[in-house]
One Martini backbone bead per residue (centre of mass of N, CA, C, O) as a GRO file, in nm:
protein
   80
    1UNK     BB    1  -2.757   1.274   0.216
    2UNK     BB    2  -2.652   0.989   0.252
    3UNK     BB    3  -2.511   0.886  -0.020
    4UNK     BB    4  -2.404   0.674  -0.288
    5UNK     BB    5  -2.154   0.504  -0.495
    6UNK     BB    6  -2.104   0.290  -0.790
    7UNK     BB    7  -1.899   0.109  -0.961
    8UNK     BB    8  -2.006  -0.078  -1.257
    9UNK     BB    9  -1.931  -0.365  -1.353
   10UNK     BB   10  -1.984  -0.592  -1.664
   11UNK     BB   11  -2.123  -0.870  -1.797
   12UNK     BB   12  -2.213  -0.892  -2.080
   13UNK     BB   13  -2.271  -0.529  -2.133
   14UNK     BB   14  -2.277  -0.351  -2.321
   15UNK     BB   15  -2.347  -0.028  -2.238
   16UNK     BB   16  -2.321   0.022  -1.966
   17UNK     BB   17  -2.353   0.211  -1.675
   18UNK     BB   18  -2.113   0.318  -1.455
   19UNK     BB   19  -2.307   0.457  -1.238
   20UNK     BB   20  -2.460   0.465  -0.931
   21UNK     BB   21  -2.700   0.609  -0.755
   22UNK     BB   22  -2.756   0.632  -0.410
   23UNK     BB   23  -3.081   0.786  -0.213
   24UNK     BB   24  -3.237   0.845   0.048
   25UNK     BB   25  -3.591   0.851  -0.094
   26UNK     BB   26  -3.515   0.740  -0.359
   27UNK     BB   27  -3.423   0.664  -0.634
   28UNK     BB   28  -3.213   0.527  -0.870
   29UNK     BB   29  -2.913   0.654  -1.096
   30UNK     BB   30  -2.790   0.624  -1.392
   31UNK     BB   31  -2.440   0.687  -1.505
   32UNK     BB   32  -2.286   0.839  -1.798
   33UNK     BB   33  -1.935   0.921  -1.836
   34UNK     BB   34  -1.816   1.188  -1.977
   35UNK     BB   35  -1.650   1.387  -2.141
   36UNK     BB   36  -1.576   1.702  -2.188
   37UNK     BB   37  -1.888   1.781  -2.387
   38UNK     BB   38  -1.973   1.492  -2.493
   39UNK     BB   39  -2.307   1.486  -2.386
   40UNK     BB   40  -2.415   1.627  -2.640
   41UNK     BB   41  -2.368   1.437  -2.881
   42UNK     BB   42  -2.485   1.163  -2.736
   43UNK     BB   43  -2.450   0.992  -3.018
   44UNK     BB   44  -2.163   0.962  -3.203
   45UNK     BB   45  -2.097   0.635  -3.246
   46UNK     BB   46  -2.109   0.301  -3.247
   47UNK     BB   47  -2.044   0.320  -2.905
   48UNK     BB   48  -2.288   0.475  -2.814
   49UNK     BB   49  -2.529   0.340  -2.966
   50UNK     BB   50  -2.532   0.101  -2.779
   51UNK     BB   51  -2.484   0.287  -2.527
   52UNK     BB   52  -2.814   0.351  -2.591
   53UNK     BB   53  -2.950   0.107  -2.608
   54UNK     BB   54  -2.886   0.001  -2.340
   55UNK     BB   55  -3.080   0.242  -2.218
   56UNK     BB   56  -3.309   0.194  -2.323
   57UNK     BB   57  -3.358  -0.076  -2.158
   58UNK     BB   58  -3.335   0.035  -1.895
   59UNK     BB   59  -3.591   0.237  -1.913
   60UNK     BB   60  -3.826  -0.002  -2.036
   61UNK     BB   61  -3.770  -0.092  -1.682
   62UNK     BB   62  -3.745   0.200  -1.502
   63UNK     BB   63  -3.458   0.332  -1.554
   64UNK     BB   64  -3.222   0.556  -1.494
   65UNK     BB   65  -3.057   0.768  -1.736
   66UNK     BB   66  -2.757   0.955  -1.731
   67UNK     BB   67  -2.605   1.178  -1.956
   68UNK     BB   68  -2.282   1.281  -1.854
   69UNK     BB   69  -1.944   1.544  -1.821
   70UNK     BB   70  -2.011   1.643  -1.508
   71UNK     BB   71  -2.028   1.739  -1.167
   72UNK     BB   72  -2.260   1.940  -1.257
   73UNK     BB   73  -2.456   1.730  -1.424
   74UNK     BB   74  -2.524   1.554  -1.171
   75UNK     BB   75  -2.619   1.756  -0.978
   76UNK     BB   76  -2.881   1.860  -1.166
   77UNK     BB   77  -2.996   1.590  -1.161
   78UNK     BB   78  -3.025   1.579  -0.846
   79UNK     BB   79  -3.103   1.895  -0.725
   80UNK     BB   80  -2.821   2.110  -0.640
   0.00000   0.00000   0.00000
């Protein structure tokens, strides 16, 4: 689909999304990427729910953000 993937560091925003995920003719998507299994419980402790509200507030501006634990459910969420 020649899109691409940028890894994020963030300065001063703790709980922000790891990865963007853009492709041509598509909205962006930010990626929370948890360990295999992980993303069915999540929030699960502390900083999980930082990382939760953090979503919160990037989504109540209009962007995606979607939290998967494999490539598998990157996949899904893309629609492939």
């Amino acid at each position: 689909m020649g899109g691409e993937v940028r890894k994020v560091q963030w300065i001063g925003r703790n709980g922000a999304p790891d990865r963007l995920v853009m492709l041509p003719a598509r909205p962006q998507i930010w990626f929370e990427l948890k360990a295999p299994g992980k993303a069915a419980t999540f929030p699960a402790n502390a900083h999980e729910r930082v990382q939760h509200r953090e979503h919160e507030r990037m989504r109540a501006m209009g962007q995606r953000v979607e939290v998967v634990d494999s490539y598998a459910g990157v996949d899904k969420v893309l629609g492939w």
